[in-house]
N, C-alpha and C positions, 0 to 999 in steps of 0.2 A: 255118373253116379245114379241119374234117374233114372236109365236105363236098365241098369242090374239091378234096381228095387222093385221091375216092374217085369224083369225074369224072375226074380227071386217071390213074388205074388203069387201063394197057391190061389187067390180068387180069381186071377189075371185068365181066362181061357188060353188054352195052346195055341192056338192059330195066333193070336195076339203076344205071345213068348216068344214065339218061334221070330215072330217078325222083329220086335225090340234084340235079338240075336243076332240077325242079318242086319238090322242097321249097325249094329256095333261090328260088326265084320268089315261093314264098308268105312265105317270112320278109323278104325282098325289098320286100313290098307294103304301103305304109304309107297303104293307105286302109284298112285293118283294123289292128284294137288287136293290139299285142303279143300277149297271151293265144292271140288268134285266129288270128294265123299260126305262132304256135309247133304250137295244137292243129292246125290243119292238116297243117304239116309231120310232125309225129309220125304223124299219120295214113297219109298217102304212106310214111314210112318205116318205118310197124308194117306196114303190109299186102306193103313191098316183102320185109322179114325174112323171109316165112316161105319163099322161092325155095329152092327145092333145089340149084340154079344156085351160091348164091351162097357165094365164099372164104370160109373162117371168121375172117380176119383185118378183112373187110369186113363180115361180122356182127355181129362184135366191135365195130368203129366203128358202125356203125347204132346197137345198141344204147345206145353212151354218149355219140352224140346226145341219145335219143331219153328218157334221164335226164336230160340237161343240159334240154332242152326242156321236159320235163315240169315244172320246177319256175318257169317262165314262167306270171304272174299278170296278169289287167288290177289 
């Protein structure tokens, strides 16, 4: 849900849409185990975090993704 509020952000930059898109493509993907699409996804969104670009309110979500995700286990 946080994620499609943070595609659906016309303040959100592209580069920062695009990437809330491909993590939900990988949480998305169930020929890989939970564990491994969460680590993906955190992935795409640890790397997308560090944009200078990016709203601090959309930071802000990134980041509590990016907990919620991290505690996804196989």
């Amino acid at each position: 849900m946080l994620l499609e509020k943070i595609i659906s952000d016309s303040s959100v930059p592209r580069n920062i849409r695009r990437a809330a898109i491909e993590a939900m493509k990988m949480l998305r993907d169930t020929s890989l185990s939970p564990g491994v699409r969460a680590a993906n996804a955190v992935s795409i969104l640890d790397e997308v975090s560090q944009d200078p670009n990016m709203p601090m309110h959309t930071r802000t979500a990134v980041w509590s993704i990016v907990a919620v995700l991290s505690t996804v286990k196989d």
